[in-house]
N, C-alpha and C positions, 0 to 999 in steps of 0.2 A: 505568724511572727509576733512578738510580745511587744507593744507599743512601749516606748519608753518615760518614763514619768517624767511630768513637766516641774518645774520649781513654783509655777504660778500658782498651783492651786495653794501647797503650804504658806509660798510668800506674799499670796494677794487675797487669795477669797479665804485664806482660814482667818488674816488678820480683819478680814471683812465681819466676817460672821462674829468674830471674839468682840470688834466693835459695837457691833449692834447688839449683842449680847451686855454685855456692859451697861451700855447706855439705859437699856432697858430697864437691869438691875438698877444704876444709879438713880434715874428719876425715878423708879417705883418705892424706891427710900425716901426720896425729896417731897415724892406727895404721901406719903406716912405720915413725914414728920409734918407736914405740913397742916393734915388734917387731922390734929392730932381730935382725940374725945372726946374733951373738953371745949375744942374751937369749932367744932362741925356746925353743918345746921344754915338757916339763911340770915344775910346781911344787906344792907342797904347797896344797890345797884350804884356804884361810882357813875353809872353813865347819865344820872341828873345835874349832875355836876354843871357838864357844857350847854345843859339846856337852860338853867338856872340864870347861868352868866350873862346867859344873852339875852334873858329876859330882864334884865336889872339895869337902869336908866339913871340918868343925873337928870332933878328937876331944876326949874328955874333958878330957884337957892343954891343949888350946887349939893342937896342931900339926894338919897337915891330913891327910886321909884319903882314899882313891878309892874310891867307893863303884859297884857297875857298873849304875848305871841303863840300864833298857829300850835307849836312845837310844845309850849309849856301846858297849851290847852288839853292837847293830848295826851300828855304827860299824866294832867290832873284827870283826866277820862280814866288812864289805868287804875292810879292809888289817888281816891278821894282823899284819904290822909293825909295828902301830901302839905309838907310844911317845911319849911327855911327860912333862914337867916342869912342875909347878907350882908358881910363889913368890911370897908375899906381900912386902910392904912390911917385915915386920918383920925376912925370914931364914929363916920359915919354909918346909918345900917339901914336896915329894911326888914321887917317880918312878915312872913306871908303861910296865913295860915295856921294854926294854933300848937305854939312849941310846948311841951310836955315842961313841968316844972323843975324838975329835974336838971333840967339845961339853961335855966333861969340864970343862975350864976355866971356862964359862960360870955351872958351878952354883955358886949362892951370891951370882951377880952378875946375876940377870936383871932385879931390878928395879930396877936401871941401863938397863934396855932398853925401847924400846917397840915397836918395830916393825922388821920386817926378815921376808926374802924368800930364802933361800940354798937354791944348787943343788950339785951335783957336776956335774963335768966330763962325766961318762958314763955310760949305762945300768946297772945299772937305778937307778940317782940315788935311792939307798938314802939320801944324805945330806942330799936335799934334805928342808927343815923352812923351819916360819913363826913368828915371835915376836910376840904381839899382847899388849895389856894390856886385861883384861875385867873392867867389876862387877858385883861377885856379890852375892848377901847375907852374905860372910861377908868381903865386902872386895876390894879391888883386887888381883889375879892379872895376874902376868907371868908368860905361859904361852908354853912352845917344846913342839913338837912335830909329828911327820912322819907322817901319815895318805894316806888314795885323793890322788893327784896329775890335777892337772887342765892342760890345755893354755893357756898363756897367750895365744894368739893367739886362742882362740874369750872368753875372759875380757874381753879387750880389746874386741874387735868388741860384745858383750853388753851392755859398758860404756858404748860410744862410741853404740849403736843406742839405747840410753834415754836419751840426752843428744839428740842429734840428732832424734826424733821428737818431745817437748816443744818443742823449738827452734821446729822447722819449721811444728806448728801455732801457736805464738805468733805466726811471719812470717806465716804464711796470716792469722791473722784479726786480723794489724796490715794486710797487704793489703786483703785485704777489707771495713773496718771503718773505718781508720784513713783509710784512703789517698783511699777516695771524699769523705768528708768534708772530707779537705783540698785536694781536685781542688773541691768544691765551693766552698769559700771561698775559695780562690784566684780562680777562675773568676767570683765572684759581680759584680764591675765588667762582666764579659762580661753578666751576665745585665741587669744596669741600664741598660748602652748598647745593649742590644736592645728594652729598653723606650721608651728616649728615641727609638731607630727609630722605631718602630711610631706615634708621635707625632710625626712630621713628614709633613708632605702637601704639596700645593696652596699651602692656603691658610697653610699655617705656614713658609713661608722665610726664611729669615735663621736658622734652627736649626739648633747645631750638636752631634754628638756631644762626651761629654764625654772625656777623656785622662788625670785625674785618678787614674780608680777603675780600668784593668785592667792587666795586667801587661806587662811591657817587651813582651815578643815579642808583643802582639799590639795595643802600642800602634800601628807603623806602618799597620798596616791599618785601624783607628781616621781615622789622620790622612788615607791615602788615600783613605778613604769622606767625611770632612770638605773634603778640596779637589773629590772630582767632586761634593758637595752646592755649593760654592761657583762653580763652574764650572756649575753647573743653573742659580743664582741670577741668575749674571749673564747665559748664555744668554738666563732668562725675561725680565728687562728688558729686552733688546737688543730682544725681541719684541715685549713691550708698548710700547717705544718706536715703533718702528717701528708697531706697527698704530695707536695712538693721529696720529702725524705723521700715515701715511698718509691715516687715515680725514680730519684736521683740512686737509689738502691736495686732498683728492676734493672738500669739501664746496661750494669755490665753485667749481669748473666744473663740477661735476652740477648747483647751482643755475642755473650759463648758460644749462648745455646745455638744463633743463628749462625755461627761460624762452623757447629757441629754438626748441623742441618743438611748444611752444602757442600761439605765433606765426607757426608754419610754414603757408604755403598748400596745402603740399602735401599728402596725405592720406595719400600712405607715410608723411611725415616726420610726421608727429600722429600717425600708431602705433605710434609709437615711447614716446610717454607713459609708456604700462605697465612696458616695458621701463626707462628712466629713471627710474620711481619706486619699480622693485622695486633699482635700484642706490642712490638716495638713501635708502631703507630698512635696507637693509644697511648702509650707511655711519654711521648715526644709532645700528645698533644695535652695534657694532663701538665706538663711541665710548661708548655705557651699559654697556659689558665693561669699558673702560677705565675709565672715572669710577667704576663698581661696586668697583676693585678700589683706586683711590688716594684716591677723594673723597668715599665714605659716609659720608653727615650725617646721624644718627640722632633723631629728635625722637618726640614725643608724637605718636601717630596718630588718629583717628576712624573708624574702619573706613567709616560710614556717610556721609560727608563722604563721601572717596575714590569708593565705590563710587558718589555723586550725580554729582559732580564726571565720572565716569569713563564713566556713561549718557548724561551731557549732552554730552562730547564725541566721544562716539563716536556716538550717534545720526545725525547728518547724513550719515556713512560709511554705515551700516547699511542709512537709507533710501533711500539713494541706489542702492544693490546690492539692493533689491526687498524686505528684509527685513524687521524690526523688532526693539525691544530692551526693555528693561523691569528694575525695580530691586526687587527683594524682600528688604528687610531681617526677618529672622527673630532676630535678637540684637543688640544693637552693645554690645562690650565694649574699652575705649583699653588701646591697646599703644605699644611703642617697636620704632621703624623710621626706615628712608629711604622718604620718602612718595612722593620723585619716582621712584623706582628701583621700588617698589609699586604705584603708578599705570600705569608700563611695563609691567612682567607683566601688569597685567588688561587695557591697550590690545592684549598681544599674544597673550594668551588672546580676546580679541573677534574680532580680526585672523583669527585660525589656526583660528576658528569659520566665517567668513565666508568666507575661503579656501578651506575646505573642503568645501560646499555647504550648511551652518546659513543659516537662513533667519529664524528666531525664536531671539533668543539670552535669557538669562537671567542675571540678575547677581544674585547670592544674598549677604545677609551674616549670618555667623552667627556672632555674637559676635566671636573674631578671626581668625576663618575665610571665605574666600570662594568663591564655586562659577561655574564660567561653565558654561553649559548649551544645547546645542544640537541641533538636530534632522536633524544630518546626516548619512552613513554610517556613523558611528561609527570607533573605533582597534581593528585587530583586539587581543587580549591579548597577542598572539605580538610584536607591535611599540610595545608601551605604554612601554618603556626606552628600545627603539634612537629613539624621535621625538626626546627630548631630546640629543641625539651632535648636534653640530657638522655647518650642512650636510645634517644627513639628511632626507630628503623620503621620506614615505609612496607619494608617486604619481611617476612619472619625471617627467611632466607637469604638474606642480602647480604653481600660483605662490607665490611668496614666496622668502626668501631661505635660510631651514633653518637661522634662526640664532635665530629667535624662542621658540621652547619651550626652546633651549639657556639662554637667557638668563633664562628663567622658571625652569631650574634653580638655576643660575651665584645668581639674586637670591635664592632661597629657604636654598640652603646658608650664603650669606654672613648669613641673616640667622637661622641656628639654625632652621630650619622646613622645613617640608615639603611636595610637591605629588603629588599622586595623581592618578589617571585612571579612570575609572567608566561603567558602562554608563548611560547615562539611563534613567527607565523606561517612555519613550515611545518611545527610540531615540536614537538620536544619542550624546553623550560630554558626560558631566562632568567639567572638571579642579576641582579644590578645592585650594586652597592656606593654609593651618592656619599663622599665627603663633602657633600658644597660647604657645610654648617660646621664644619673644621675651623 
């Protein structure tokens, strides 16, 4: 069987993958531009900056001083070069180290400055220095100075890698997090009109999906399940039409034909009877399909009426087929039903007893429940379902029309109830049919 495709992968891991893709592209633009050919190459390491500051003192005077903490020592261990300037906001400063003449100018005006990045043209870029402003505890410093030189192209990438991997798990678990939740509520009219599915049947036509609750693209599909539901409906009536006419058109020439049957002298043509009455049979029960499904008249029931009513007319059949019948009320509890359409199923529970080879049938009522009972072969289990199917005959040779236990279903569903099939405990089969749920 072909798995069905999921919406996640389109709705979450492609928008995944197109993000990471992106990002990709965007910063490998941003370090381009960034490192363009003209700016490549090494610059002064901004991280002398902090070591700088905290080496720079107020003396007794209140001017500043370089004091060579552990850290600055080190410092000078990497770039003997190393040289700075440092100036406060007032004028004050401090040089340490031998500043290129070049930057002569600047002293006295750094803290006009705050920030700047300058190289020379050529190795060994003796002039390259960084201008940063730091607070210290003894005050704001505007500090220049040229220390270890670092590559700006691996500074960049560095930069751009801890920007971009925050990014990228933010997308991941707006993906993962965000995205199903909102595939969900978008989707949730899908989930309602698969509900209102699952609530149309048989017996529920004229139901239609709603158009209201799911989104554009999956409205047409909506509407095309709505027109073949409406094309079902009208189908169905064309059918009930038709079996209803037919059956109401059969009924007076099978009535001739049977009046012709039994006034026949001839002895082929009176055996025909059987045959003629299993077609007038079908015909009666083809039209209890119909009336069951347009003309249900529901009234106050007496279970135990019914079941008198239903020994007394059926007895003169019974005995007349060698057998006998009998009426055991064990409860009588009033319900709401179609009494004619009730009376039917137990005529064609007696029927399908007698048809069968019951000999002694059994009419049981138990409260709003009733049992027919009979002593004949019995249903194997294997075909306790398929008897009620349209048509279907247990024996290839059996009488009857195979339409009678269908209609004992057909009457049970319409009426919220149920019919079961049971072993006797003498032999034979019990059907029981339960209105409690009436």
């Amino acid at each position: 069987m072909t798995r069905s495709p999921s919406l996640k992968r389109p709705l979450i891991v492609y928008p995944l993958v197109f993000h990471f893709l992106t990002l990709l592209v965007s910063f490998a633009i941003l370090i381009a531009v960034a490192l363009r050919v003209d700016s490549g190459g090494p610059y002064t390491d901004e991280q002398i900056i902090p070591i700088i500051a905290q080496a720079v003192e107020r003396d007794a005077t209140g001017g500043l001083t370089v004091v060579m903490t552990p850290d600055l020592a080190d410092l000078r261990g990497k770039a003997p070069d190393l040289w700075f300037v440092a100036e406060d906001d007032g004028g004050a400063s401090v040089v340490f180290g031998r500043v290129p003449e070049h930057y002569a100018s600047l002293l006295g005006r750094l803290s006009d400055l705050s920030y700047a990045q300058m190289r020379d043209r050529v190795a060994p870029h003796d002039l390259a220095a960084v201008i940063r402003r730091e607070n210290t505890d003894i005050g704001t410093l505007t500090i220049l100075g040229h220390g270890p030189l670092s590559e700006l192209g691996f500074m960049v990438v560095f930069a751009t890698n801890t920007i971009i991997l925050p990014i990228f798990i933010l997308l991941t678990l707006t993906s993962l997090v965000v995205t199903p939740w909102i595939v969900r509520r978008s989707l949730a009219g899908v989930s309602r009109i698969a509900r209102e599915a699952e609530g149309i049947n048989a017996d529920s036509r004229g139901r239609r999906l709603s158009e209201a609750y799911v989104p554009q693209e999956i409205a047409p599909l909506v509407r095309a399940v709505n027109d073949a539901l409406r094309r079902l409906d009208d189908g169905y009536e064309r059918q009930q039409r038709f079996i209803a006419s037919a059956s109401h058109e059969l009924r007076t020439p099978i009535a001739v034909l049977a009046s012709k049957v039994d006034a026949a002298d001839s002895t082929a043509v009176r055996a025909l009877a059987l045959d003629v009455q299993r077609l007038a049979t079908m015909t009666e029960q083809l039209l209890d399909l119909h009336r069951l499904e347009n003309n249900r008249q529901d009234e106050a029931i007496d279970p135990a009426e019914v079941g008198r009513r239903l020994v007394g007319d059926m007895a003169p059949l019974v005995i007349a087929n060698g057998g006998s019948i009998s009426l055991d009320v064990l409860g009588n509890e009033p319900c709401i039903g179609d009494a004619a359409a009730l009376e039917r199923v137990l005529m064609n529970l007696v029927q399908n007893a007698i048809d069968h080879g019951g000999t002694n049938v059994v009419v049981r009522v138990l409260g709003t429940a009733f049992e027919v009972e009979d002593d004949g072969p019995g249903i194997p289990p294997t075909e306790r379902e398929r008897v009620f199917e349209p048509f279907h005959r247990l024996r290839p040779r059996t009488t009857g029309s195979g339409l009678g236990l269908n209609l004992v279903r057909e009457v049970m569903d319409q009426h919220g109830g149920r019919v079961e099939i049971r072993d006797a405990p003498g032999g034979g089969t019990v059907f029981r049919i339960d209105l409690g749920t009436v």
